[in-house]
C-alpha positions as CSV (number, residue, x, y, z in Angstrom):
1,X,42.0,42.8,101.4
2,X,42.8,43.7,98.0
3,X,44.3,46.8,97.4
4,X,44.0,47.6,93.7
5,X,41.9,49.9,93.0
6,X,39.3,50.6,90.3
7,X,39.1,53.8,88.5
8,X,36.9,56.9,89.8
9,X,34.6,57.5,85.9
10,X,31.0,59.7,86.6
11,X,28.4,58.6,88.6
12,X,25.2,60.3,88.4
13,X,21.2,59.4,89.3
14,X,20.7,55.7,89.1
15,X,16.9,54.5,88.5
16,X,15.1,51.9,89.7
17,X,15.1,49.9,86.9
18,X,19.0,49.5,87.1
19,X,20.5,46.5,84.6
20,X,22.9,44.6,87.0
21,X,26.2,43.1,85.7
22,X,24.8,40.1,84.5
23,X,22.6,42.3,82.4
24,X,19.1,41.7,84.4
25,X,17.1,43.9,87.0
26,X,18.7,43.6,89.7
27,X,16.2,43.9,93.4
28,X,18.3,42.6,95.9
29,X,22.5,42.4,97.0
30,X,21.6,38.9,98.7
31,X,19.3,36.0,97.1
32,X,18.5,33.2,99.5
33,X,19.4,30.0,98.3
34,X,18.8,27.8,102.0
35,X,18.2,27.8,105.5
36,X,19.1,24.7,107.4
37,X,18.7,25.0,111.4
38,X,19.4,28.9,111.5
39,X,22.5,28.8,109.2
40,X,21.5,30.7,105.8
41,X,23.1,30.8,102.7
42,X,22.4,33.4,100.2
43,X,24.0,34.8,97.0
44,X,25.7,37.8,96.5
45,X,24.5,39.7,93.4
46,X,27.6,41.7,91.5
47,X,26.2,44.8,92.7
48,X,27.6,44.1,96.1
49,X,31.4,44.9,94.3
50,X,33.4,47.5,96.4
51,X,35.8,50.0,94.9
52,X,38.8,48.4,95.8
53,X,38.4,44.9,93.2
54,X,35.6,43.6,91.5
55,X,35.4,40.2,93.5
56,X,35.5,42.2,97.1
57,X,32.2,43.6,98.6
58,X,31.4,46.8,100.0
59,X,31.3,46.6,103.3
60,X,27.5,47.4,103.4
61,X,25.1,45.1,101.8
62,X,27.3,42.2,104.0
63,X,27.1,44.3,107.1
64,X,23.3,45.5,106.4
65,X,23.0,41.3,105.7
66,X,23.4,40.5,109.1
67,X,21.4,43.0,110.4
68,X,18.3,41.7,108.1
69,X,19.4,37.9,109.5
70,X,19.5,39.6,113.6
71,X,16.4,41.2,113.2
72,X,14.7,38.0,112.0
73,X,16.2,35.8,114.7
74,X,15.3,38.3,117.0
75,X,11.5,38.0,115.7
76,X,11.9,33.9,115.6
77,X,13.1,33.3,118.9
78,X,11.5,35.7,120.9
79,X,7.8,36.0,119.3
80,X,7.6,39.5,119.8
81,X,7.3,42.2,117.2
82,X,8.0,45.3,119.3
83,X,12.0,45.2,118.7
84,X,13.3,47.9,117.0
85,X,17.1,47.5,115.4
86,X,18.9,50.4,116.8
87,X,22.8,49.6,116.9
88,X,25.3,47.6,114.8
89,X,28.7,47.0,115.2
90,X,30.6,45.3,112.8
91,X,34.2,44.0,112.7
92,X,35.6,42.9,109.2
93,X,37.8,40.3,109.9
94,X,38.8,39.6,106.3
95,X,38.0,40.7,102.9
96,X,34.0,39.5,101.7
97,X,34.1,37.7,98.1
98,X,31.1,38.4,95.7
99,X,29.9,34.9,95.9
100,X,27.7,33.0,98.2
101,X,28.0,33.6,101.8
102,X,26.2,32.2,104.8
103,X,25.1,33.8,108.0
104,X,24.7,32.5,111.7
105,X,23.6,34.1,114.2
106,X,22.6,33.3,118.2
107,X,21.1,35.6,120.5
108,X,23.1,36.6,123.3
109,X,20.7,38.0,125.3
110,X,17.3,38.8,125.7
111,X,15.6,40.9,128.1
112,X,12.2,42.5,128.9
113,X,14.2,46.0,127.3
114,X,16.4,45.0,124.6
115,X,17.7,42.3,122.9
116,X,21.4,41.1,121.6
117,X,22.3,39.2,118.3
118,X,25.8,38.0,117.4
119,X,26.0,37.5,113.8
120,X,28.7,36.2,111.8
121,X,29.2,36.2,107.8
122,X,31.3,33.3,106.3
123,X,32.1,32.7,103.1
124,X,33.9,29.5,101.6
125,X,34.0,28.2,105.1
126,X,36.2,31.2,106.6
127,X,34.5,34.3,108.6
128,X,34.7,37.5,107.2
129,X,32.5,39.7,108.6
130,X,31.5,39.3,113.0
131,X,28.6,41.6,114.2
132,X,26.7,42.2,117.4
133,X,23.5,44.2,117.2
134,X,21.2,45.5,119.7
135,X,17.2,45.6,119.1
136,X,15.1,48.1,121.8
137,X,12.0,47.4,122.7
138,X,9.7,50.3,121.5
139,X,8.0,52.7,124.0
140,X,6.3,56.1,123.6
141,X,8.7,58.9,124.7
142,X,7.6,61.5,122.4
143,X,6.7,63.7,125.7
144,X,10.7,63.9,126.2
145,X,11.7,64.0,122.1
146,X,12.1,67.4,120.8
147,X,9.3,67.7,118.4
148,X,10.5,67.2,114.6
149,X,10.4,69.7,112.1
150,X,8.7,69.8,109.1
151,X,10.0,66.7,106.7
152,X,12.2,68.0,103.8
153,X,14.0,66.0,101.4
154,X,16.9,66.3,98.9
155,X,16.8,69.0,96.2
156,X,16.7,66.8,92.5
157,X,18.9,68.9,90.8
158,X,22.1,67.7,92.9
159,X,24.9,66.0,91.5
160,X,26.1,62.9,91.8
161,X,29.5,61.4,94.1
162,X,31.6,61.4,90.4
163,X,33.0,58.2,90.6
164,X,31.2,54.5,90.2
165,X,31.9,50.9,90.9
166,X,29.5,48.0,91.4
167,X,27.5,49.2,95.3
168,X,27.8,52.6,93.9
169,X,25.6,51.9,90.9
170,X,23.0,50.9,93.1
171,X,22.5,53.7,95.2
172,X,21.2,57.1,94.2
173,X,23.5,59.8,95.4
174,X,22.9,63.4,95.5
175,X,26.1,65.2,96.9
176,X,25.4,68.9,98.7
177,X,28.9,69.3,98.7
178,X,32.1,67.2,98.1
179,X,32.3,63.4,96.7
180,X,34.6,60.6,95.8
181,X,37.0,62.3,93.8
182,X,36.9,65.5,96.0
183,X,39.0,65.0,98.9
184,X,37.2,66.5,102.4
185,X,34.6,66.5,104.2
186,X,31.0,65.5,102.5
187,X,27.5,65.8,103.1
188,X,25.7,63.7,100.4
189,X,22.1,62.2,100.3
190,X,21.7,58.3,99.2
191,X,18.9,56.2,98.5
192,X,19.2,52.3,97.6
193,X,17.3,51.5,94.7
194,X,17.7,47.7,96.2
195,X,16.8,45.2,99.0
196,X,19.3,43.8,101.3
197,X,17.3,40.5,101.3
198,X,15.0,39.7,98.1
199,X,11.7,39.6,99.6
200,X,12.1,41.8,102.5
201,X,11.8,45.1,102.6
202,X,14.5,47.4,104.0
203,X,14.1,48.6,107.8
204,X,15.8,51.3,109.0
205,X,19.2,50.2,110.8
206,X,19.4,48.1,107.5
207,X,19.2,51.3,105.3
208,X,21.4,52.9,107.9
209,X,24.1,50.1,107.8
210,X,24.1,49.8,104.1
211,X,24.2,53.9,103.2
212,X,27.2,54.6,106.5
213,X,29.7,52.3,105.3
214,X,30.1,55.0,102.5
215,X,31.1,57.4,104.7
216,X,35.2,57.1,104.7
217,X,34.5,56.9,101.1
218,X,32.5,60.5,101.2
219,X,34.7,62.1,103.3
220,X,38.2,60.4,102.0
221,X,41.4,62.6,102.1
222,X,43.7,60.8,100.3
223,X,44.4,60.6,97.0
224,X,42.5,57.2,95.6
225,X,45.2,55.9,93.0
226,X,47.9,56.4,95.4
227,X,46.3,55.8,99.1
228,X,44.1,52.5,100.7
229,X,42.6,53.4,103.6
230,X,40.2,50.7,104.2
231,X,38.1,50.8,107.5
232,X,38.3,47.4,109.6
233,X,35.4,48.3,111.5
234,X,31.9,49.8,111.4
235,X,29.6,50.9,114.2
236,X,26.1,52.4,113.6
237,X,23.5,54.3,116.1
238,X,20.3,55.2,115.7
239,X,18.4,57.3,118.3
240,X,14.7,57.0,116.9
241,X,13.4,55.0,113.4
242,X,14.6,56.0,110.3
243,X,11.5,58.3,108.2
244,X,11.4,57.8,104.4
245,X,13.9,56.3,102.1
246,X,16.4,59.1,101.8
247,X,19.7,59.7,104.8
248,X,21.9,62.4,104.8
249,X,25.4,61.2,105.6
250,X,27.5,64.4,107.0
251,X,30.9,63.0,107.2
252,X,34.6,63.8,107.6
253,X,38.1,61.5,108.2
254,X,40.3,62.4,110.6
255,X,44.2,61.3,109.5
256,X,46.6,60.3,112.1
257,X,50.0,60.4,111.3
258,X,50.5,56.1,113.3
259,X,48.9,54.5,109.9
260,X,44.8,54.9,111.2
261,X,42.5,57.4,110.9
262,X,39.0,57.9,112.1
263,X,35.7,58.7,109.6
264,X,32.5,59.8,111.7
265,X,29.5,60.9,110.0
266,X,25.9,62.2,111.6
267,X,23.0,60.4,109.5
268,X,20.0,62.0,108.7
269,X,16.7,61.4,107.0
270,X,13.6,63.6,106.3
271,X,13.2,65.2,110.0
272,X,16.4,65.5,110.3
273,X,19.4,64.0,112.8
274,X,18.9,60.1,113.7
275,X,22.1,58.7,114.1
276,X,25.7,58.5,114.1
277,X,28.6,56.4,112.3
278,X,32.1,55.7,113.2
279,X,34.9,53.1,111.5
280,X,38.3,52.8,112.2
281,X,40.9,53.1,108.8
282,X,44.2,51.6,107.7
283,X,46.1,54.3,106.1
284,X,49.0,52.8,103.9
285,X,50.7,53.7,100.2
286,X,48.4,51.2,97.3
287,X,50.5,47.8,96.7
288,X,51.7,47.8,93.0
């Protein structure tokens, strides 16, 4: 993975109407360009750039990519429209360019309860991203859920994470406290202003996905110019559907002093906590 980084400049509210880098409105990371016996190939728009280089994704529009191409398998092969996309766990086996990648995915399992989907992301004919993500059937159990409170969003007048790149153009952050270039903990609110998938509208573990991939970035303690701590994996729960378009990421890195260290975040949307993230980090001195 590339290890120079980008500079940390402003990065405030972003509207809708966002001019991509090729200098049109952008509406989705991922364009589908064919589908040939389950194998899609789609192309990456340049809003998918991480903050590491500007031809490496953020890891969340490929991760949320596979979810969106599980969750339709899922819906293909089974015929059912009662799965709901609850848990991804994502391995990045090497960097993701910005360029066309393809998806494949099997399912693993299916059962009257729950369903499996391995998903892998390839690009130029070598993997880069592996994922396995579970879909639960839905069932009322509101009788046992403690009853939500009332729904309450962000504040508008909250700044942004004061630093931008590519995938951080495209989201509109709203930081309660700390941000990119404020090492610590953070607790920021983020809403895409994009689809994962042009055409299909974002569901929850895909909003989920995309938004807690940020969270080692949020909550990085290290120094940006002088530290990579990139994560190698990224695992997402979700205990109920996400509510609205807004999650709270409330996030903090543990360093160990063997090279690794540990970010974990609690997600939350409008009624508050919904899930949990975890990814594990490389810790080593940037490459000059």
């Amino acid at each position: 993975m590339c290890r120079t980084p980008l500079p940390a400049p402003s990065v405030g509210h972003v509207p809708h109407d966002r001019v991509n880098y090729r200098g049109r409105v952008a509406d989705a990371y991922f364009a589908l360009i064919d589908e040939i016996a389950g194998v899609a190939t789609y192309r990456a728009d340049p809003a998918t750039g991480g903050p590491w280089s500007p031809g490496h994704q953020h890891g969340g529009p490929p991760s949320a990519l596979l979810v969106h191409a599980a969750e339709r398998l899922a819906a293909r092969e089974t015929g059912r429209d009662d799965l709901l996309a609850l848990r991804c766990a994502a391995e990045f086996v090497g960097p993701v360019p910005v360029a066309d990648v393809t998806t494949e995915t099997r399912v693993v399992r299916a059962a009257r309860t729950a369903v499996l989907i391995d998903a892998v992301l390839s690009a130029a004919g070598r993997e880069c991203l592996h994922a396995r993500i579970w879909l639960v059937r839905r069932a009322d159990t509101t009788a046992i859920a403690p009853e939500p409170p009332p729904a309450s969003g962000p504040p508008s007048d909250l700044p942004g994470l004061g630093a931008t790149f590519p995938y951080g153009d495209s989201i509109e952050w709203r930081a309660v406290r700390g941000g990119l270039a404020e090492p610590g903990p953070g607790l920021v609110w983020a809403r895409p202003t994009m689809q994962v998938a042009r055409g299909s509208e974002l569901t929850g573990l895909q909003r989920a996905t995309l938004i807690g991939d940020s969270a080692s970035g949020i909550s990085s303690e290290l120094d940006w110019s002088v530290w990579s701590f990139l994560n190698v994996d990224l695992d997402v729960h979700l205990a109920r559907p996400v509510v609205g378009e807004w999650l709270l990421l409330d996030a903090a890195t543990q360093l160990g002093p063997s090279g690794a260290a540990l970010a974990r975040a609690t997600i939350s949307d409008v009624l508050g906590p919904v899930g949990a993230t975890a990814q594990t980090l490389v810790v080593e001195p940037l490459r000059r």
